[in-house]
LOLUMPA-452591 format. One line per 4 residues: number of its first residue (from 1); their letters; for each residue x, y, z of C-alpha. Coordinates in pm, 1 decimal. Last residue first. Example, Ala and Ser with C-alpha at 12.3 -4.5 7.8 and 13.67 -1.06 7.14 Angstrom:
BEGIN
2	SA	1367.0,-106.0,714.0; 1230.0,-450.0,780.0 .
This chain:
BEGIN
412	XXXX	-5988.5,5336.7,2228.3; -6236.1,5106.0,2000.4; -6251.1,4895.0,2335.4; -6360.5,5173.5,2541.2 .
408	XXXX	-6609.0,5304.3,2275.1; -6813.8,4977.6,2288.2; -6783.6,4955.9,2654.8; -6972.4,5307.3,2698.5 .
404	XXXX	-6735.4,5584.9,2773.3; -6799.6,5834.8,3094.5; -6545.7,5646.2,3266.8; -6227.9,5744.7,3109.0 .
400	XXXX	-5921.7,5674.9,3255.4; -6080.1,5407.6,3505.3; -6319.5,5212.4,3284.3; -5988.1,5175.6,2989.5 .
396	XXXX	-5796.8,5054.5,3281.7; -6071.1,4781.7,3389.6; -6143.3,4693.1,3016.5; -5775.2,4653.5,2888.2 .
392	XXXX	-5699.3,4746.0,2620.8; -5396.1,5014.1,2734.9; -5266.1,4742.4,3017.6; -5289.2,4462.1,2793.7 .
388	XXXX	-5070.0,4688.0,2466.2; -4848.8,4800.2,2727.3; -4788.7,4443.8,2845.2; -4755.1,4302.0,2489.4 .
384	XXXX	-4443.7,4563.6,2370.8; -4276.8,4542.3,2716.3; -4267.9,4139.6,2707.6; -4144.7,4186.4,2389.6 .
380	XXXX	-3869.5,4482.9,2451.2; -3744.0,4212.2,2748.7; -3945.5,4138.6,3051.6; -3663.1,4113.8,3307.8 .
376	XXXX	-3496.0,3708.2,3389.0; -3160.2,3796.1,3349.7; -2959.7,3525.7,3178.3; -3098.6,3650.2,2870.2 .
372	XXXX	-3354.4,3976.5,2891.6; -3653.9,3763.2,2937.4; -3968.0,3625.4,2722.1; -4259.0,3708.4,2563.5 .
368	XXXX	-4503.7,3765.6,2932.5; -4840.4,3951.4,2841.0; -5061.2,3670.4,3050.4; -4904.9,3766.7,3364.8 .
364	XXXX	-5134.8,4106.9,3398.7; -5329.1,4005.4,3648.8; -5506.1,4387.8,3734.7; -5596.6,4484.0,4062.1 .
360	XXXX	-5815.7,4750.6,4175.8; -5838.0,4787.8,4594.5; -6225.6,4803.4,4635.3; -6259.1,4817.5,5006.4 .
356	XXXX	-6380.4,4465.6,5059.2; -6261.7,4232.2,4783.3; -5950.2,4422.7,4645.5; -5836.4,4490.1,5041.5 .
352	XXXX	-5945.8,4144.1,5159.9; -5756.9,3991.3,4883.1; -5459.0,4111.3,4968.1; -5284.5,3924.7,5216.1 .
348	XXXX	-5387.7,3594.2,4993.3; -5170.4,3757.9,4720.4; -5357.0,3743.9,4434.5; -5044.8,3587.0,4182.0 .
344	XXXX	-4748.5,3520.4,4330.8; -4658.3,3689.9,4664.2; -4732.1,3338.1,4882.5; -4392.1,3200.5,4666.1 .
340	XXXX	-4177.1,3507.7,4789.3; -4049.8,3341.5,5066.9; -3916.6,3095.8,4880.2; -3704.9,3380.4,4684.9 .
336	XXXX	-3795.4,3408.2,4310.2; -3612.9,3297.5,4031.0; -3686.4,3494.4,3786.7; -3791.1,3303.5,3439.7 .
332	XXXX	-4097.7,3571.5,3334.9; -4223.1,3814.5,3615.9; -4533.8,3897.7,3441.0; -4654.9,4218.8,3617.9 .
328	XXXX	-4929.0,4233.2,3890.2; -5106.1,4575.5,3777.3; -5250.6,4782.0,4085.3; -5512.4,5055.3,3948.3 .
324	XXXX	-5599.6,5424.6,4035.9; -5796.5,5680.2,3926.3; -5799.3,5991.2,4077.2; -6134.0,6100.1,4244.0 .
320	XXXX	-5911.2,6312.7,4499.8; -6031.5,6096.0,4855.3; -6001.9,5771.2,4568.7; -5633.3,5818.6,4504.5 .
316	XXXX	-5576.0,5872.3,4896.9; -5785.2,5558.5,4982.4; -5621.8,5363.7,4689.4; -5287.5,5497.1,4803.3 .
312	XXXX	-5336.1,5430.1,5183.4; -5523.3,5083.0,5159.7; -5197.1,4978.8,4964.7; -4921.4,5127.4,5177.8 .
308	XXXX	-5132.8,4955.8,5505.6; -5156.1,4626.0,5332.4; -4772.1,4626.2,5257.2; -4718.4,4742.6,5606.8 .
304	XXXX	-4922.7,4452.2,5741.0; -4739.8,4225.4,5524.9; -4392.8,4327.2,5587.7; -4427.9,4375.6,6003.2 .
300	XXXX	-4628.3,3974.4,5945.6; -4294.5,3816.7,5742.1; -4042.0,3995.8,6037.7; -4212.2,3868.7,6326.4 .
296	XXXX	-3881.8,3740.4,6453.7; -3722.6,4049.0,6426.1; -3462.9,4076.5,6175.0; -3122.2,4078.1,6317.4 .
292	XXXX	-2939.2,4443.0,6421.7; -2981.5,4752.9,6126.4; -2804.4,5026.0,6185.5; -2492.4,4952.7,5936.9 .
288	XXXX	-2725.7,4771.2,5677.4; -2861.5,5124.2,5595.5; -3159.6,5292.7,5695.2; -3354.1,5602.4,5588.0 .
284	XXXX	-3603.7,5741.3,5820.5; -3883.8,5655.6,6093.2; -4209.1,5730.5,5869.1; -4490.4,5647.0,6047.1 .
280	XXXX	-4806.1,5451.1,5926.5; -5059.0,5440.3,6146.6; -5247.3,5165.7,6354.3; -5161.6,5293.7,6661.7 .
276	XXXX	-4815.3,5263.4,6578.3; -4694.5,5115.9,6202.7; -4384.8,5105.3,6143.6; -4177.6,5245.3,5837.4 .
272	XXXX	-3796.0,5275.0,5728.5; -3695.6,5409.1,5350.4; -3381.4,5242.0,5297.4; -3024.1,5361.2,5156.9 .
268	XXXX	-2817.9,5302.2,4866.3; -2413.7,5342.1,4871.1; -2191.0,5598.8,4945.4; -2296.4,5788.5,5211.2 .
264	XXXX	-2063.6,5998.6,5400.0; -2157.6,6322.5,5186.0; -2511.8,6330.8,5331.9; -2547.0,6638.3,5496.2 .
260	XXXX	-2326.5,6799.4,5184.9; -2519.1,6681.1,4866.7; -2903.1,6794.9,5087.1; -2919.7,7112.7,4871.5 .
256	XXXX	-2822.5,6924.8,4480.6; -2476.0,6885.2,4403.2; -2478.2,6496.1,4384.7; -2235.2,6235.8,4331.9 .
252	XXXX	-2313.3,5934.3,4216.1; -2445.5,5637.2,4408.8; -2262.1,5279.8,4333.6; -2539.2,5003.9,4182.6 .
248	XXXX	-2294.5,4693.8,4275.4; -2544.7,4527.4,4429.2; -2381.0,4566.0,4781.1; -2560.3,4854.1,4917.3 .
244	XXXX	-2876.3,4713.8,4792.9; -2814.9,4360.4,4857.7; -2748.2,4407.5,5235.1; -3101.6,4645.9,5215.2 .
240	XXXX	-3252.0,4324.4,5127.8; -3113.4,4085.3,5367.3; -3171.6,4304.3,5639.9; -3515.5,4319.1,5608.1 .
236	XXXX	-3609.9,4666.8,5645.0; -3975.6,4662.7,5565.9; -4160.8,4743.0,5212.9; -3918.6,4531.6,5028.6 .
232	XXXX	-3966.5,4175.9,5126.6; -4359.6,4290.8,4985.2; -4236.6,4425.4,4657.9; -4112.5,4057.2,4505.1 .
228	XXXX	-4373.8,3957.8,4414.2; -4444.3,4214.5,4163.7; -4672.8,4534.4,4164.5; -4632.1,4763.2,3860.4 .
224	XXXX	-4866.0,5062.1,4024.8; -5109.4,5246.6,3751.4; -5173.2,5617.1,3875.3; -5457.6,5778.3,3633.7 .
220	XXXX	-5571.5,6161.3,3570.5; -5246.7,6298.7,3805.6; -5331.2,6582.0,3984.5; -5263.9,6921.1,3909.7 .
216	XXXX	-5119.2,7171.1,4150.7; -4820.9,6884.8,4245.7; -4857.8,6778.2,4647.3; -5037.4,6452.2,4506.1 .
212	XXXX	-4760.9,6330.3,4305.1; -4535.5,6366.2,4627.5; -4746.5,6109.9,4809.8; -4775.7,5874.0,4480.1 .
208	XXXX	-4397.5,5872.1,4524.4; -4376.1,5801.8,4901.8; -4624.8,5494.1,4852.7; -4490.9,5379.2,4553.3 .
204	XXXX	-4092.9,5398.8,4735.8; -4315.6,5173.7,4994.7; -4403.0,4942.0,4765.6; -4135.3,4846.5,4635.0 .
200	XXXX	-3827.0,5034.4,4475.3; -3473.0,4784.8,4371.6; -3516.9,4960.2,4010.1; -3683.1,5269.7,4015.1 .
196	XXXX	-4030.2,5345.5,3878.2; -4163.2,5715.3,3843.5; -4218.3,5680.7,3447.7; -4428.0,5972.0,3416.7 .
192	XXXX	-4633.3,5937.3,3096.4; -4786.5,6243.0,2946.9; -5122.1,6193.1,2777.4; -5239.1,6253.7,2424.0 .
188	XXXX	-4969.7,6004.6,2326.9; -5163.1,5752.0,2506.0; -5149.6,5436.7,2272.4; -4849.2,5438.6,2045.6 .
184	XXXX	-4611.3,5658.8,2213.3; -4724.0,5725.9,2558.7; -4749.2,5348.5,2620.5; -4450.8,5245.6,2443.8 .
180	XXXX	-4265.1,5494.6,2675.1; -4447.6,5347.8,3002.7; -4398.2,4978.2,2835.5; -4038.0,4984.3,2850.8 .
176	XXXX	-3845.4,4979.5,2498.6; -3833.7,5369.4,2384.2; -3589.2,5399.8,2666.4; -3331.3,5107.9,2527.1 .
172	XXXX	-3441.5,4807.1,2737.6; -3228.9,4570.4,3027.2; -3422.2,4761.9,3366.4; -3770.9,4917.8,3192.5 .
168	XXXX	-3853.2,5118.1,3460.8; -4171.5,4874.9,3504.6; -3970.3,4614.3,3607.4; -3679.7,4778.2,3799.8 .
164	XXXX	-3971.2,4881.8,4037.8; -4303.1,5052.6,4024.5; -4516.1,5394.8,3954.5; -4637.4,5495.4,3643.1 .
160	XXXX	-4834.4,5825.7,3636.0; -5079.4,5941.6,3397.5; -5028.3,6309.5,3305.6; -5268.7,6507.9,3149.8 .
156	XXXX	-5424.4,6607.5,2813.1; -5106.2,6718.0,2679.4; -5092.9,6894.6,2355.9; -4779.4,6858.5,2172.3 .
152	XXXX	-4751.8,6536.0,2382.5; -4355.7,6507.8,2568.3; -4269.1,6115.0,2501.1; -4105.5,5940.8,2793.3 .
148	XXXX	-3759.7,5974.3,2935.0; -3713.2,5805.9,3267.3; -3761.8,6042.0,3567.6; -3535.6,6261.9,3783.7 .
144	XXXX	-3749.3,6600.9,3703.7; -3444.0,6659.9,3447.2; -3516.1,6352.2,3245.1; -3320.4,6044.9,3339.9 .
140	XXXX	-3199.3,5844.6,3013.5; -3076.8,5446.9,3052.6; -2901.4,5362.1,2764.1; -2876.9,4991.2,2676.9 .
136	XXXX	-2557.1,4740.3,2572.6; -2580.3,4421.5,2432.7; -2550.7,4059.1,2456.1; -2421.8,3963.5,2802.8 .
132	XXXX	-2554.8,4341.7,2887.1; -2319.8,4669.5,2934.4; -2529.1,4920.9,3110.3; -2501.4,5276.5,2997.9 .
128	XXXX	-2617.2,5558.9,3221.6; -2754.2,5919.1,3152.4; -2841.8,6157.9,3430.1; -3066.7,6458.6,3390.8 .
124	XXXX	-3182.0,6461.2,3721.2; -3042.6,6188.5,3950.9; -3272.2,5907.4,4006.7; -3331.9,5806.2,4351.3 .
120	XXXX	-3212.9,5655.5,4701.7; -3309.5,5620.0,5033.6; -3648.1,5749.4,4939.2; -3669.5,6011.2,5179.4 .
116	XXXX	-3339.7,6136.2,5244.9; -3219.6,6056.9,4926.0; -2883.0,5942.9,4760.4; -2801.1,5946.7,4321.0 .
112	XXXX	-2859.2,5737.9,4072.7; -2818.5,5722.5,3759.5; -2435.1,5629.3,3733.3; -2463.6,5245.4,3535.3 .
108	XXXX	-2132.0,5139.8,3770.9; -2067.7,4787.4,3571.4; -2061.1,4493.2,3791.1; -1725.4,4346.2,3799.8 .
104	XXXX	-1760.2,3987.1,3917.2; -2123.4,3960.0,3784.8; -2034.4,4101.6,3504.7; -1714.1,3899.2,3454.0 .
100	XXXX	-1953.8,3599.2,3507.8; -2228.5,3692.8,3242.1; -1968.9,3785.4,3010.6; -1741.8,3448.9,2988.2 .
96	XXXX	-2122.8,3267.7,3001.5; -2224.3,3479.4,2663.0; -1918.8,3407.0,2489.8; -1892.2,3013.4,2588.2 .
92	XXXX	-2246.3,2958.3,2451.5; -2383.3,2636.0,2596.7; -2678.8,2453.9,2371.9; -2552.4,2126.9,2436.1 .
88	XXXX	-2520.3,2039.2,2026.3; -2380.8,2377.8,1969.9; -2104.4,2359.4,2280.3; -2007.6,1964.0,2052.7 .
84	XXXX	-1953.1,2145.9,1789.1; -1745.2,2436.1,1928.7; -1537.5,2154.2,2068.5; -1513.6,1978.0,1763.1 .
80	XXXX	-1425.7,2297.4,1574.8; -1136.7,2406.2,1842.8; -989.0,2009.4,1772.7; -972.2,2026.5,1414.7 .
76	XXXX	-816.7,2390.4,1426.4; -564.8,2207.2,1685.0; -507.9,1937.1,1450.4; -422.4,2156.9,1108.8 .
72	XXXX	-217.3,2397.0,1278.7; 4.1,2079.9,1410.5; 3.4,1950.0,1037.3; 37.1,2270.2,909.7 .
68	XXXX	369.8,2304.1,1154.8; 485.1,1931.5,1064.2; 490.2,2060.3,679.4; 691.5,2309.6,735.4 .
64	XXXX	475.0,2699.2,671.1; 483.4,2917.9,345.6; 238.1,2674.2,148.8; 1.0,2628.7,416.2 .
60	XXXX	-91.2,3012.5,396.6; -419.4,2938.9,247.0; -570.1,2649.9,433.6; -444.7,2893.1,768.5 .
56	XXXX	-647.8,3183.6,625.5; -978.4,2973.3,561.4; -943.6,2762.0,885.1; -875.3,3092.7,1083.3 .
52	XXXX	-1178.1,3245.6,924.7; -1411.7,2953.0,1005.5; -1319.2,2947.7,1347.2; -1359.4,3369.7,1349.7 .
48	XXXX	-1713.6,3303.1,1203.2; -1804.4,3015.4,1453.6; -1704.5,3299.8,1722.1; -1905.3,3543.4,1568.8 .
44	XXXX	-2204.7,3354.2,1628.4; -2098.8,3224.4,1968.1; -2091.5,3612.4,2052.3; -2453.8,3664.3,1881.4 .
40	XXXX	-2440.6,3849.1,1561.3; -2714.3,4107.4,1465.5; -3083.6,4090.7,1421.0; -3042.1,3920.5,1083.8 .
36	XXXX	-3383.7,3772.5,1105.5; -3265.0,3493.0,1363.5; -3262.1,3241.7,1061.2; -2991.9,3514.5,873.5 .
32	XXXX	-2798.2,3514.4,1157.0; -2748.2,3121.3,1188.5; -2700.1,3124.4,813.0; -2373.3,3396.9,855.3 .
28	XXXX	-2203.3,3123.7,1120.0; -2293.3,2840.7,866.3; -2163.4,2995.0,603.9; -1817.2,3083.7,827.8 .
24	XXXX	-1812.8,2701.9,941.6; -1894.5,2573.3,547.7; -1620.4,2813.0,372.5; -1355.5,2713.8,719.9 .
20	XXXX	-1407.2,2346.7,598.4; -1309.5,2402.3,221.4; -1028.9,2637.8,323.8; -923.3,2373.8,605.4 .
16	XXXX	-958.8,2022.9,348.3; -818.4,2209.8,59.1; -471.3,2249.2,278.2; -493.4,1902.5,422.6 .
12	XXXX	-521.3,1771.4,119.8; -236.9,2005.8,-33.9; -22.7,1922.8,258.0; -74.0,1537.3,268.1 .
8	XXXX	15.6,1561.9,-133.1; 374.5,1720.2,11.9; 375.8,1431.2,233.0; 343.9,1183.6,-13.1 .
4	XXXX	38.0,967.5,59.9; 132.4,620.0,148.2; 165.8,352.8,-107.2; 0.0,0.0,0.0 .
């Protein structure tokens, strides 16, 4: 039997890598083009540099000894398998190498700022990029500290969002959350104010609907993103204000009145409630330095404080005939705390309050279309849907204007 001569071993091996990097870098541009071309994925552009190296190195053969190809040759081969073998388990290597030095080296966004009310807040005027797995978004404050929304030529009103990360639209461009989707395509007669903050619950609702209703004109409807998460945040569970001053979401610095009073704190505080006599009293801003262990009644302080926020903003909304509505948000893949599992849905806490004194709440789960990747907030999708729910909806639609007949609701 006659061996290939090594020089014919070159040119096989040579035709072999250019004809084998063609396929890879085809196949990297066909996986884009079955995604809709919406750009490359890392393990996307990582089949296309395999198949660029196989192309370059079958060309360039010629100039390099034949036991260097054949070395080139084998650890191409053995780069390809593995990348084959990642596509058949569904693992992207690009994506994971992100996720971790993110989560190692969380990326200072620089929108908010310290507040001796809320704890913390947006800064006016701010502007913060944060660096995703798989892309980047800009976060814009307008100079009232909120999210940008559409301004109306001729505003009819305000309607008033009020929530956490979810309904501020944490992992979306500005024009992505469903409060700017909302004033665009649906209530561009109205201005949206997209008072959410991510890490806010209930409580930072509370304080903010209380400081819409000091303005000269009051809002004409206040929708509340509730999710399950909001009642371990209405106390001052040590836990949770742990995470917030070690989240990685580092305070800026802030020339506004209180800037000098408060120049020793660098990271987020905690708005700090009890309830005495049966009224809610507002004790301060807390951080994990003053706190001691949670009390032992810790899961009954956060209920009854999350029932007494709630009665307090529908009975304030409803002293000043404004409209106002609770929407439980789809939550997607998070991974919620155990304790969080008697949050889902109609919170058994709350049913009282929506059965009894009227509290409105909306189940707005059914609009979920996915998560921000290895996240678990409503991406654009889920945005897109959810403002399209909350806008057709019959109980919101009744609230913003209740002089309509059903058949002019829905044609709204």
């Amino acid at each position: 039997m006659t061996l290939l001569h090594p020089y014919g071993r070159k040119l096989a091996l040579q035709a072999s890598l250019t004809l084998i990097g063609l396929i890879v870098l085809c196949h990297a541009g066909l996986r884009v083009l079955a995604r809709e071309g919406a750009g490359w994925s890392g393990m996307e552009m990582l089949w296309a540099a395999v198949g660029c190296a196989l192309i370059v190195l079958g060309l360039t053969l010629d100039f390099a000894p034949i036991s260097l190809s054949l070395a080139a040759g084998s650890t191409m081969g053995s780069i390809l398998l593995a990348l084959i073998v990642l596509e058949i388990l569904g693992l992207d290597p690009v994506q994971t190498v992100k996720r971790t030095w993110i989560r190692l080296f969380p990326p200072s966004i620089g929108i908010w700022r310290f507040d001796l009310q809320y704890g913390y807040r947006h800064a006016p005027g701010a502007v913060g990029r944060h660096i995703l797995p798989d892309r980047t978004v800009t976060y814009t404050i307008d100079g009232g500290g909120f999210r940008v929304t559409p301004d109306p030529l001729d505003s009819k009103g305000r309607i008033v969002c009020l929530g956490c990360s979810f309904s501020f639209g944490w992992g979306v461009e500005d024009s992505e959350c469903y409060p700017h989707v909302l004033g665009t395509k649906y209530w561009n007669e109205f201005k949206i104010r997209n008072r959410a903050v991510s890490g806010w619950g209930t409580v930072h609702a509370f304080l903010a609907l209380q400081d819409e209703l000091t303005e000269q004109d009051p809002p004409r409807l206040v929708l509340y993103g509730w999710i399950p998460n909001h009642r371990m945040r209405n106390f001052i569970r040590r836990g949770w204000v742990s995470d917030l001053q070690r989240g990685g979401l580092r305070l800026i610095p802030w020339n506004g009145r209180e800037s000098e009073a408060v120049s020793s704190f660098p990271n987020r505080k905690h708005p700090h409630f009890e309830l005495e006599k049966g009224r809610l009293v507002f004790k301060g801003v807390v951080g994990e330095e003053d706190l001691a262990e949670d009390p032992p009644d810790l899961i009954r302080k956060e209920i009854d404080l999350t029932r007494a926020f709630l009665r307090e903003m529908n009975g304030r909304t409803r002293e000043r005939s404004i409209p106002f509505i609770v929407i439980a948000l789809p939550i997607g893949k998070v991974t919620l705390p155990d304790e969080a599992r008697m949050d889902q849905g109609v919170p058994e806490y709350v049913q009282d309050l929506i059965a009894e004194e009227g509290l409105p709440w909306l189940d707005a789960s059914s609009a979920d279309r996915g998560s921000i990747p290895g996240d678990g907030h409503p991406n654009a999708a889920t945005h897109a849907t959810l403002a399209d729910f909350i806008a057709t909806s019959t109980p919101v639609l009744s609230l913003l204007n209740p002089s309509a007949g059903p058949e002019d609701a829905a044609g709204r």
